[in-house]
Backbone as XML, in Angstrom:
<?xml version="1.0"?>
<chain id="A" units="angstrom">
  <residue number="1" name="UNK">
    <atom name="N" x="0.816" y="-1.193" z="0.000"/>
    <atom name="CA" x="0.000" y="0.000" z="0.000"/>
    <atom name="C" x="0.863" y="1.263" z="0.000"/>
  </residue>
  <residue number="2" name="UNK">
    <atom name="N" x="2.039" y="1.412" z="0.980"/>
    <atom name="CA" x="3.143" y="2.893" z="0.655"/>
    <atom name="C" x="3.497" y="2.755" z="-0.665"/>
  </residue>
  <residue number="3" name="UNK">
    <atom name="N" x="3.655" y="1.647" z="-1.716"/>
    <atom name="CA" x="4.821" y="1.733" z="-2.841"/>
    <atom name="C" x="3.213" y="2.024" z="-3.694"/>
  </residue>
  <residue number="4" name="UNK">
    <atom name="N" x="2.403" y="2.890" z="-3.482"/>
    <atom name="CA" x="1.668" y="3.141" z="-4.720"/>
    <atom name="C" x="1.162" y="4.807" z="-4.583"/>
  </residue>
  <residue number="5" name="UNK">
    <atom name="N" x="0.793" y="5.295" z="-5.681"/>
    <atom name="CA" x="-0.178" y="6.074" z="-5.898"/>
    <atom name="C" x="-1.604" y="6.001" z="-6.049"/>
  </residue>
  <residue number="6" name="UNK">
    <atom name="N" x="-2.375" y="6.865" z="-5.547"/>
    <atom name="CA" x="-3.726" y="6.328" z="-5.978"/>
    <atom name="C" x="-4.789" y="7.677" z="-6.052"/>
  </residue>
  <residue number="7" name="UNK">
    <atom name="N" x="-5.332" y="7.688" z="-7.273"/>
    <atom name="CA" x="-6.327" y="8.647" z="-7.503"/>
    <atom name="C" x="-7.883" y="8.349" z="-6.795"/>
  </residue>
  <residue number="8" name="UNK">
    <atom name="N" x="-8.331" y="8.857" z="-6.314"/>
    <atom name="CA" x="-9.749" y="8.871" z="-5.684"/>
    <atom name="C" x="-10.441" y="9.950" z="-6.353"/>
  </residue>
  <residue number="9" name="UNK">
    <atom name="N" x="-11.708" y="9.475" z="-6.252"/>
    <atom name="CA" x="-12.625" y="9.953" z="-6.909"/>
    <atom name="C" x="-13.720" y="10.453" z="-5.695"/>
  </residue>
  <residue number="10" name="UNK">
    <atom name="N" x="-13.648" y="12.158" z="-5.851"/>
    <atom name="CA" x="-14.434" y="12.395" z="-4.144"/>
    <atom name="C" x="-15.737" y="12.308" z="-4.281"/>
  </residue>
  <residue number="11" name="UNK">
    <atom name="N" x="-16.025" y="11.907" z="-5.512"/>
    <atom name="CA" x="-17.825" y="12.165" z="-5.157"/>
    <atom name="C" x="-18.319" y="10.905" z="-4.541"/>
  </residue>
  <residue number="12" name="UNK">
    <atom name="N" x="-17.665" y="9.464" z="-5.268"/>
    <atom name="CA" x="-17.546" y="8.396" z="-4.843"/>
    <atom name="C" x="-16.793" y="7.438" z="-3.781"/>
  </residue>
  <residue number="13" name="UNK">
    <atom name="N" x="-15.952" y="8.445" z="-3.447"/>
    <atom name="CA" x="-15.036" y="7.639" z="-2.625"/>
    <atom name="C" x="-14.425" y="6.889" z="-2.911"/>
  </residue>
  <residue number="14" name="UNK">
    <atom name="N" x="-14.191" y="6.589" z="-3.838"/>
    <atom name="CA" x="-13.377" y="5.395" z="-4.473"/>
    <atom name="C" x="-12.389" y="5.537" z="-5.098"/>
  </residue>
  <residue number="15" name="UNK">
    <atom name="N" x="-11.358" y="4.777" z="-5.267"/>
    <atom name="CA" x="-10.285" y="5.098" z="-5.739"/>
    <atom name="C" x="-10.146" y="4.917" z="-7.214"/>
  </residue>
  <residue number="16" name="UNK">
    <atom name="N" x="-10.234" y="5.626" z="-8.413"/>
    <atom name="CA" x="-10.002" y="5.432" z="-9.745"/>
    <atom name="C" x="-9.177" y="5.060" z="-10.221"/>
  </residue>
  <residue number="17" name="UNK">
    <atom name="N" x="-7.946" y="4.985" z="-9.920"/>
    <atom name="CA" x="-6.723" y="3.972" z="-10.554"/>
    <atom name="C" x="-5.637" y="3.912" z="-9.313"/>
  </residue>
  <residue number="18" name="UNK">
    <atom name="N" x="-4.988" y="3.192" z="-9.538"/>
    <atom name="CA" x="-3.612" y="2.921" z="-8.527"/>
    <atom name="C" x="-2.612" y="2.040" z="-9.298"/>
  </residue>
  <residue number="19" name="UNK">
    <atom name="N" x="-1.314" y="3.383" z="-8.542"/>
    <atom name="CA" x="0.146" y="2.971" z="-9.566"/>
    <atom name="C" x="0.910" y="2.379" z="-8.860"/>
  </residue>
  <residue number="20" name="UNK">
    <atom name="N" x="1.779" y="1.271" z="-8.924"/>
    <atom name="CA" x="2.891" y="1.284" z="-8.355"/>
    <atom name="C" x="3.994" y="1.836" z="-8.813"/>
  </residue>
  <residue number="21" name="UNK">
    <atom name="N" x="5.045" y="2.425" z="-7.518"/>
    <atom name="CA" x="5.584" y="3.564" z="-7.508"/>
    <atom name="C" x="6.368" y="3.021" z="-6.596"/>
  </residue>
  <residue number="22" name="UNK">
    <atom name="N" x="7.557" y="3.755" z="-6.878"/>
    <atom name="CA" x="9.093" y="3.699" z="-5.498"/>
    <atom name="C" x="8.770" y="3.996" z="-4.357"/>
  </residue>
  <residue number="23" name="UNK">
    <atom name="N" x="8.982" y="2.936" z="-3.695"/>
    <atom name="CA" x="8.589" y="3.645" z="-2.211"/>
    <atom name="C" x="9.111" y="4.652" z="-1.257"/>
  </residue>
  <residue number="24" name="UNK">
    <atom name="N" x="9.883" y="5.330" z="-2.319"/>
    <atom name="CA" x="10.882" y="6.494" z="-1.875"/>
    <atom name="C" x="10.305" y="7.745" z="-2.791"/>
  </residue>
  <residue number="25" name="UNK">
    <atom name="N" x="8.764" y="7.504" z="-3.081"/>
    <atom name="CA" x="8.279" y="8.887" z="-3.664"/>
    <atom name="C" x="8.126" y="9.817" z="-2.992"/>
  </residue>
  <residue number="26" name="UNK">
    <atom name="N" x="8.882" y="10.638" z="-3.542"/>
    <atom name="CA" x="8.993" y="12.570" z="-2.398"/>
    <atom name="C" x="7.959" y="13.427" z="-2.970"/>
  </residue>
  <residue number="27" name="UNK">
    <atom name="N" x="7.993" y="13.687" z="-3.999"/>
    <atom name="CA" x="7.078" y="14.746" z="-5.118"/>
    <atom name="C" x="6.230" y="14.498" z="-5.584"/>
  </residue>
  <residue number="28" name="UNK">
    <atom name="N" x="5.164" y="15.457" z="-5.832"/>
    <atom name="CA" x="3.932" y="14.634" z="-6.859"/>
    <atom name="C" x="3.249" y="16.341" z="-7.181"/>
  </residue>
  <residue number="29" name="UNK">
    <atom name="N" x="3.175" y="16.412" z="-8.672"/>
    <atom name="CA" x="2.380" y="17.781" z="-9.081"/>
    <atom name="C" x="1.695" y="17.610" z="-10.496"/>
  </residue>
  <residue number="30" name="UNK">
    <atom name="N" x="0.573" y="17.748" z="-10.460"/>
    <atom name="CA" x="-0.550" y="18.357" z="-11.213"/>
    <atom name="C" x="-0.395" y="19.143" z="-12.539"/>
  </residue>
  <residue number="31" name="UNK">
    <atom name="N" x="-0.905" y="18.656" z="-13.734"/>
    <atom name="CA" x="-0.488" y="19.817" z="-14.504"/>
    <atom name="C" x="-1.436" y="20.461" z="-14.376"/>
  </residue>
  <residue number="32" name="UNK">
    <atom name="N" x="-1.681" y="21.899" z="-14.706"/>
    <atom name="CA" x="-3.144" y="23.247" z="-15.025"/>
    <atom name="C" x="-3.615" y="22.443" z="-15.329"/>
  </residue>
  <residue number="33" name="UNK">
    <atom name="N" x="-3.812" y="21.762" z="-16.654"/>
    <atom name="CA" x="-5.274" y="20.889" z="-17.057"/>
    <atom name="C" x="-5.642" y="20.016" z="-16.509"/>
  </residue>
  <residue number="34" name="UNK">
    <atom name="N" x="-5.056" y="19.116" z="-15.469"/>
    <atom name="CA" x="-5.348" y="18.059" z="-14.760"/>
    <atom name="C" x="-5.197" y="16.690" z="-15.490"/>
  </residue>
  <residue number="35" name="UNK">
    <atom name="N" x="-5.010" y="16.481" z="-17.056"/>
    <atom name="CA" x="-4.727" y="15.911" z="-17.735"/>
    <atom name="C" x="-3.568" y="14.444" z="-17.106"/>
  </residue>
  <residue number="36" name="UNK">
    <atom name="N" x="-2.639" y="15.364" z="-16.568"/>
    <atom name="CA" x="-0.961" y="14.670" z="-16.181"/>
    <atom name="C" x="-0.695" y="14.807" z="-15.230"/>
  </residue>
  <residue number="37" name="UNK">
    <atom name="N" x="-0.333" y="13.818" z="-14.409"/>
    <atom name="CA" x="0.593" y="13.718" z="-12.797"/>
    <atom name="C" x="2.232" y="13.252" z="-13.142"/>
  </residue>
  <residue number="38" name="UNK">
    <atom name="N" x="3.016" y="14.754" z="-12.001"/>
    <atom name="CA" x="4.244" y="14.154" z="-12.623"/>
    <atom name="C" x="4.383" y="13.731" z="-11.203"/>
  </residue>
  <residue number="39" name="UNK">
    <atom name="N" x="5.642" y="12.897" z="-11.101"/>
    <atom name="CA" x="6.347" y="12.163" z="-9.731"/>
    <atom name="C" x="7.521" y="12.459" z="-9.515"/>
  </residue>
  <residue number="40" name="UNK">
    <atom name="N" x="8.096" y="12.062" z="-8.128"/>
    <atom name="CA" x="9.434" y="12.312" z="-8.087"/>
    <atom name="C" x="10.135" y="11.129" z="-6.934"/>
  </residue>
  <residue number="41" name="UNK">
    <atom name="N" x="11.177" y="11.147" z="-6.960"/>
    <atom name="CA" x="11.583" y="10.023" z="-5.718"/>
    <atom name="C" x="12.686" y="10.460" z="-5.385"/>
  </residue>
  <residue number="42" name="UNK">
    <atom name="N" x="13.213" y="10.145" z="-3.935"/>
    <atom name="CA" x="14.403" y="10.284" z="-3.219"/>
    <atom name="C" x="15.257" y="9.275" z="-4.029"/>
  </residue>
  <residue number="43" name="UNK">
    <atom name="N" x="16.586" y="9.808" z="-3.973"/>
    <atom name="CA" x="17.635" y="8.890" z="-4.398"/>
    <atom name="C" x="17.932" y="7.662" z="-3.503"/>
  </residue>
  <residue number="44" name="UNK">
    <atom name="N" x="17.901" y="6.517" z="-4.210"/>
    <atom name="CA" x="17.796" y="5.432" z="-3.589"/>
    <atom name="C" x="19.453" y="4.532" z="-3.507"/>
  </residue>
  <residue number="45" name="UNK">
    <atom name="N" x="20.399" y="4.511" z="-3.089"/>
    <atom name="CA" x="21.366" y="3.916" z="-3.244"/>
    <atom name="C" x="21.116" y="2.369" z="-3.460"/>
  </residue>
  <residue number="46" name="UNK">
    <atom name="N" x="20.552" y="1.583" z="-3.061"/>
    <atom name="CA" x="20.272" y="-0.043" z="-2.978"/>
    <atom name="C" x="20.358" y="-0.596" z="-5.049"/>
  </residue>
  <residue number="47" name="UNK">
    <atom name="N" x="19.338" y="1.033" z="-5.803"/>
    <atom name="CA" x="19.426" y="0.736" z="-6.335"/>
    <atom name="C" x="20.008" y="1.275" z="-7.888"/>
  </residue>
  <residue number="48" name="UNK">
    <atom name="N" x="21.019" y="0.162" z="-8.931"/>
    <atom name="CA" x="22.395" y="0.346" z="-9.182"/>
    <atom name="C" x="22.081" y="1.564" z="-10.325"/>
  </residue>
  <residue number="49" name="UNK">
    <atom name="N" x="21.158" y="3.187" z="-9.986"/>
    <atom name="CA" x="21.451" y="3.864" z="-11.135"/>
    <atom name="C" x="22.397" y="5.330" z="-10.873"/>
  </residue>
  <residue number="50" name="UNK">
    <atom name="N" x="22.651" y="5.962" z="-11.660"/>
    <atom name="CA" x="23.321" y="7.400" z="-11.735"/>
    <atom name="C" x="22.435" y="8.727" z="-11.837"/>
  </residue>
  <residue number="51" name="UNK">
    <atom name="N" x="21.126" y="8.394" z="-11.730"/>
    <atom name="CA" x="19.989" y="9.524" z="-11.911"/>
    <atom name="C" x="18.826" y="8.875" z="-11.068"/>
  </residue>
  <residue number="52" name="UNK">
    <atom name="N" x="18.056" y="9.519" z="-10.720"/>
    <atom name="CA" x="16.932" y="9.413" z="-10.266"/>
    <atom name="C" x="15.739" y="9.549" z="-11.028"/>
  </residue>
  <residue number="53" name="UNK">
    <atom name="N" x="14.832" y="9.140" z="-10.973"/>
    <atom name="CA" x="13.359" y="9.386" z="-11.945"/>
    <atom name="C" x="12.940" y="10.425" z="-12.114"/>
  </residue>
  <residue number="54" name="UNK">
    <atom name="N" x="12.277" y="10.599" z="-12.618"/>
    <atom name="CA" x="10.999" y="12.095" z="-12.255"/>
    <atom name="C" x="10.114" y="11.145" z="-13.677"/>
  </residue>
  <residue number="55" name="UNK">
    <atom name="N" x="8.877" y="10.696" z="-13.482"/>
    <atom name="CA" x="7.741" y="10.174" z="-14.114"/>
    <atom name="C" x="6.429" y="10.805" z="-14.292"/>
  </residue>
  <residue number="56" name="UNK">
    <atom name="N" x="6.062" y="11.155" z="-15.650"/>
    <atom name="CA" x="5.025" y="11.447" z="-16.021"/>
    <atom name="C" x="3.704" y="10.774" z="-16.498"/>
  </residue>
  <residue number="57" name="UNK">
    <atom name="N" x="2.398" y="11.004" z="-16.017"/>
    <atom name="CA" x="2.141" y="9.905" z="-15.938"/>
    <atom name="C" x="0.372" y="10.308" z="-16.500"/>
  </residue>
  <residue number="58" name="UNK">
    <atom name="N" x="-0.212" y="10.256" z="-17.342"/>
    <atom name="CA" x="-1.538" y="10.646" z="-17.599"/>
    <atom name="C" x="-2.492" y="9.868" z="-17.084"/>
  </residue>
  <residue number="59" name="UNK">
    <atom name="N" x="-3.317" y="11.151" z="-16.096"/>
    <atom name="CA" x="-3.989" y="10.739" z="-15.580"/>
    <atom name="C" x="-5.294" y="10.366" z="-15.751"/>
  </residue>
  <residue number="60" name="UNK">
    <atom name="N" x="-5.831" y="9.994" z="-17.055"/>
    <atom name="CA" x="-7.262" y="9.402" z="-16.935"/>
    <atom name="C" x="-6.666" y="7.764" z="-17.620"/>
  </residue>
  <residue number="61" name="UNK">
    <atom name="N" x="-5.782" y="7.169" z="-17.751"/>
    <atom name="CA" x="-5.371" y="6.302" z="-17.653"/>
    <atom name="C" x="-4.648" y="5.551" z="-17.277"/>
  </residue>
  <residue number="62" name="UNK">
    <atom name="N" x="-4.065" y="6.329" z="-16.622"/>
    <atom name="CA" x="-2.636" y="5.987" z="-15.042"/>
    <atom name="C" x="-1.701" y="4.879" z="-15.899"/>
  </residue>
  <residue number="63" name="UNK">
    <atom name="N" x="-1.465" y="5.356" z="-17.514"/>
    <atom name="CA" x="-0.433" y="4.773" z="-18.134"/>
    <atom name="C" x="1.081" y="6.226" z="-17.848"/>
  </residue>
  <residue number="64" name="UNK">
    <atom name="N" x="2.034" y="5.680" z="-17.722"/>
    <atom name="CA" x="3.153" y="6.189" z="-17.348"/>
    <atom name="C" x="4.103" y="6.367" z="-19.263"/>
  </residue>
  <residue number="65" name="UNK">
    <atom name="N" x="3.348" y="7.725" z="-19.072"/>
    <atom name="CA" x="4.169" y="8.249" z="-20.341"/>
    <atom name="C" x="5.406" y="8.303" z="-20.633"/>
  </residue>
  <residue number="66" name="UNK">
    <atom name="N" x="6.026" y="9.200" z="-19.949"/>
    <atom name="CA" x="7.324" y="9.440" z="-19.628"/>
    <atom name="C" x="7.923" y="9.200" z="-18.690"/>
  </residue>
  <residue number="67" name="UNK">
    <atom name="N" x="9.716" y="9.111" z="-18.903"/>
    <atom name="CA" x="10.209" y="9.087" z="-17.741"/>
    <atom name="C" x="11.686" y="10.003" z="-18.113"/>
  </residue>
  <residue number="68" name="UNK">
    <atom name="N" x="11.752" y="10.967" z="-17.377"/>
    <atom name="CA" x="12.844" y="11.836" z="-17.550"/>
    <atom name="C" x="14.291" y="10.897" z="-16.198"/>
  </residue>
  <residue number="69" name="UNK">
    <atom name="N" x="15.679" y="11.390" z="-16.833"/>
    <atom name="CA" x="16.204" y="10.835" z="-15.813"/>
    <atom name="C" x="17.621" y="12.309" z="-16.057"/>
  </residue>
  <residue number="70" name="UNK">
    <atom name="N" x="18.011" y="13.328" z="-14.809"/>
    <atom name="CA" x="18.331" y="13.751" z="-14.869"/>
    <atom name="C" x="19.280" y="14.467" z="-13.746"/>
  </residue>
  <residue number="71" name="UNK">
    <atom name="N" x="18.907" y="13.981" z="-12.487"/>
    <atom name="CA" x="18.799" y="14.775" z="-11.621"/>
    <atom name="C" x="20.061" y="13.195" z="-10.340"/>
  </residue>
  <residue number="72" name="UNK">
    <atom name="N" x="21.229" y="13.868" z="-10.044"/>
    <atom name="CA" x="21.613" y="12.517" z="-9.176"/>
    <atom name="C" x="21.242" y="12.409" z="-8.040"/>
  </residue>
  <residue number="73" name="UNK">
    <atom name="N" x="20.606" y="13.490" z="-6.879"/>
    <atom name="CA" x="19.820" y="13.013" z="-5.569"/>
    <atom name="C" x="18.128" y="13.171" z="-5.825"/>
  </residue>
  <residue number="74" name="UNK">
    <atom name="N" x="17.860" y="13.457" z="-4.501"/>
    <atom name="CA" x="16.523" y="13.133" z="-4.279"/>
    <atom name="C" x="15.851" y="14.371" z="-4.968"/>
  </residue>
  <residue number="75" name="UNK">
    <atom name="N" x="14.660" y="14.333" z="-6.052"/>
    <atom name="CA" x="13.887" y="15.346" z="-6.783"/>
    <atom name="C" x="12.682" y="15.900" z="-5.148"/>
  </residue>
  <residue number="76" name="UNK">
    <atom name="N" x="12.927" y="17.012" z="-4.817"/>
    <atom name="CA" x="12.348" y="17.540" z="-3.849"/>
    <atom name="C" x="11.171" y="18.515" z="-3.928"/>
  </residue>
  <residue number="77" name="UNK">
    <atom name="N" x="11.353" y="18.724" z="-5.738"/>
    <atom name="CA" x="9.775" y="19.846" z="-5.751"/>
    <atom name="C" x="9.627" y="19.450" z="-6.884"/>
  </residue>
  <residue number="78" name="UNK">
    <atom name="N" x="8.267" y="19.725" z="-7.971"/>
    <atom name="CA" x="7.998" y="19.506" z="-9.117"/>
    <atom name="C" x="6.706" y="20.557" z="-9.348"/>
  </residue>
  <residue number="79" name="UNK">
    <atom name="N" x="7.544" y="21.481" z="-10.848"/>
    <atom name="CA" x="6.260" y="22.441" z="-10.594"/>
    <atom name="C" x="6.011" y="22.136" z="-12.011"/>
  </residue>
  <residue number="80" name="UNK">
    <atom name="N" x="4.371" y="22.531" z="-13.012"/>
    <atom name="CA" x="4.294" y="22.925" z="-14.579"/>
    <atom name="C" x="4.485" y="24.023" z="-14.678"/>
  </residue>
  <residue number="81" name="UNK">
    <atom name="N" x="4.771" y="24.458" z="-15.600"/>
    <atom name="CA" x="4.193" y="25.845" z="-16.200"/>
    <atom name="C" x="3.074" y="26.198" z="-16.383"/>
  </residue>
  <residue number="82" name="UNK">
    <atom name="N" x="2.494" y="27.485" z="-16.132"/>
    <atom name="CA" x="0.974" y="27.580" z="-16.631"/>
    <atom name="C" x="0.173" y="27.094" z="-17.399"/>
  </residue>
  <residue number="83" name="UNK">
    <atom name="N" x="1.223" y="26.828" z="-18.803"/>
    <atom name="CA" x="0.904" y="26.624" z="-20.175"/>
    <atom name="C" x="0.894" y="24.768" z="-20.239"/>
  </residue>
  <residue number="84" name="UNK">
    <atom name="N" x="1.753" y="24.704" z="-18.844"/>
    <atom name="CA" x="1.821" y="22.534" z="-19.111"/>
    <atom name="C" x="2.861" y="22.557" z="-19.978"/>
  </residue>
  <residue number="85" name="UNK">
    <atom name="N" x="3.599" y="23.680" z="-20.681"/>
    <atom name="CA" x="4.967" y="22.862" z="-21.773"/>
    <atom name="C" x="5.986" y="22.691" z="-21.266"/>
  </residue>
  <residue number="86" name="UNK">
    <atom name="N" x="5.848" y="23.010" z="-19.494"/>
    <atom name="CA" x="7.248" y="23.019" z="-18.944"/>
    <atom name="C" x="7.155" y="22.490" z="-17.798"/>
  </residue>
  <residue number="87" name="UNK">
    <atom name="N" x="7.664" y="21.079" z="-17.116"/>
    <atom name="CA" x="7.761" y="20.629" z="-16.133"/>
    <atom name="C" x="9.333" y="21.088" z="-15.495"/>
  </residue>
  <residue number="88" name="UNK">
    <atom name="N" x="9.198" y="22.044" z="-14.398"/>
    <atom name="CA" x="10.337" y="21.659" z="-13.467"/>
    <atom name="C" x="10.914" y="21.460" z="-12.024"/>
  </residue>
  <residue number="89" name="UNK">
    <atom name="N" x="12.045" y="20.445" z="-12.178"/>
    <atom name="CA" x="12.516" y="19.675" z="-11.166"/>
    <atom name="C" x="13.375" y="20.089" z="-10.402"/>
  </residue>
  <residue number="90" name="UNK">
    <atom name="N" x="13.460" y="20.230" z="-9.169"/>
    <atom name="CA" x="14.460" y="20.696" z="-8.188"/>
    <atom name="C" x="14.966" y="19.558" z="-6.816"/>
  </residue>
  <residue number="91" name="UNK">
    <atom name="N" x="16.318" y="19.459" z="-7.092"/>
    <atom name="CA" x="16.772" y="18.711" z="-6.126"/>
    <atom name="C" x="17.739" y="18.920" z="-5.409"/>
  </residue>
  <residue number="92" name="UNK">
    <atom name="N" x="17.848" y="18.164" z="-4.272"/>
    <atom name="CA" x="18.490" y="18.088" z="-3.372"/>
    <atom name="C" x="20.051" y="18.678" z="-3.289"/>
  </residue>
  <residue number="93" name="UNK">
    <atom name="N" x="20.522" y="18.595" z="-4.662"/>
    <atom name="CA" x="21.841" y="19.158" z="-4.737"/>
    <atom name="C" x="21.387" y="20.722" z="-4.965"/>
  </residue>
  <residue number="94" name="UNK">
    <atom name="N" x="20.242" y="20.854" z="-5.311"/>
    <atom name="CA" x="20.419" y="22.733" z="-5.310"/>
    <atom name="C" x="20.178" y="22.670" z="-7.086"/>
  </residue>
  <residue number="95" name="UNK">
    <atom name="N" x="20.171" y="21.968" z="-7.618"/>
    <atom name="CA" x="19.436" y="21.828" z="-9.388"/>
    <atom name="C" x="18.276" y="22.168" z="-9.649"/>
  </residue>
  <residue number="96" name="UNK">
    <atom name="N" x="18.119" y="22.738" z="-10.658"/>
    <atom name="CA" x="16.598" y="22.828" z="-10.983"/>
    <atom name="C" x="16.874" y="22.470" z="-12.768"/>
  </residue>
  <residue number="97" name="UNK">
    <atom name="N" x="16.059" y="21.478" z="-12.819"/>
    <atom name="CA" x="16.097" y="21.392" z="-14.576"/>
    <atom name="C" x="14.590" y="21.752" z="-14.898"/>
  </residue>
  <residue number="98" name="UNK">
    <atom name="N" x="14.527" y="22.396" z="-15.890"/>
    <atom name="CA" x="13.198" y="22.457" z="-17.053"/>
    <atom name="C" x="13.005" y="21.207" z="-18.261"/>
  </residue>
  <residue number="99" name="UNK">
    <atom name="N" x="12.025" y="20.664" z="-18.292"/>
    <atom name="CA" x="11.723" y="19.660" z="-19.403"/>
    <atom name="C" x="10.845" y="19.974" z="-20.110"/>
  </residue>
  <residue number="100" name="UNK">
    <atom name="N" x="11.087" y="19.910" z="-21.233"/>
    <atom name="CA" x="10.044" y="20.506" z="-22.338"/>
    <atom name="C" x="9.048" y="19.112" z="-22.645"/>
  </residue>
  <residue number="101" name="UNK">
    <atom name="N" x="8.159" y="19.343" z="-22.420"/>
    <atom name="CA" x="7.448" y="18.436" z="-22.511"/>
    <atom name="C" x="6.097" y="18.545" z="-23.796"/>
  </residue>
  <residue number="102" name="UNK">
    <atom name="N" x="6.572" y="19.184" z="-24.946"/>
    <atom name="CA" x="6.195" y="19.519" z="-25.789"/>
    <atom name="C" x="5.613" y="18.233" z="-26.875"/>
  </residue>
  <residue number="103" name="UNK">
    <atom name="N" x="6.733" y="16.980" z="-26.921"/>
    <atom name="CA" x="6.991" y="15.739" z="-27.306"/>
    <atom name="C" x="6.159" y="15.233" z="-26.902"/>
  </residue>
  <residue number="104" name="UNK">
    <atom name="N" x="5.675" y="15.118" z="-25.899"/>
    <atom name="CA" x="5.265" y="14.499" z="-25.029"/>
    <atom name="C" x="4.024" y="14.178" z="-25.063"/>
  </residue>
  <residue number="105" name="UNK">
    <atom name="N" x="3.359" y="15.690" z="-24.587"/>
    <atom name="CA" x="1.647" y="15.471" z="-24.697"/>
    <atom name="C" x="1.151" y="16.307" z="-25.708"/>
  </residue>
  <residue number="106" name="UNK">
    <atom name="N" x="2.313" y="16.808" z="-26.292"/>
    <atom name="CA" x="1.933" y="17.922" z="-27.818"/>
    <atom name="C" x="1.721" y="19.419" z="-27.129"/>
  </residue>
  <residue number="107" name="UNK">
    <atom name="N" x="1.198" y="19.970" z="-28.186"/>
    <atom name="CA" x="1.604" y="21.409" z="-28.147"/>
    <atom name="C" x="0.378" y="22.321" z="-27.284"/>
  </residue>
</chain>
């Protein structure tokens, strides 16, 4: 139950989809349209990578679009842009990257 995400639905109470997810998820933000959930996770040493995630993930089908890998500690904030063409990531070392996410879900 910690290693997931899960959308609820408040009129119903019920939960509309559920992801599994690192159980070291720190971040989680919304685009303006509500369309996309992005994610983020603490850097995990146990396991053998050089970047950490940050996952995009559309939300009326809780299929996992993207996955950016950029950032070497823990991703600690995740904002869009007004417009949704710009996801960005800030971590633990004091980084902030912008991702154009133009590719992605289009223009």
């Amino acid at each position: 139950m910690g290693n997931q995400i899960r959308l609820w639905d408040v009129n119903s109470c019920q939960t509309s989809w559920t992801l599994p997810h690192d159980p070291y998820l720190r971040a989680l933000a919304f685009s303006p349209c509500g369309k996309y959930l992005a994610s983020g996770v603490w850097w995990n040493r146990s396991v053998e990578t050089e970047k950490v995630p940050i996952r995009l993930w559309e939300v009326a089908t809780g299929e996992n679009i993207a996955t950016f890998w950029g950032h070497p500690t823990d991703v600690q904030d995740l904002a869009f842009s007004p417009d949704g063409a710009l996801l960005a990531s800030g971590s633990f070392d004091g980084t902030i990257l912008l991702w154009d996410l133009k590719s992605v879900i289009g223009s």
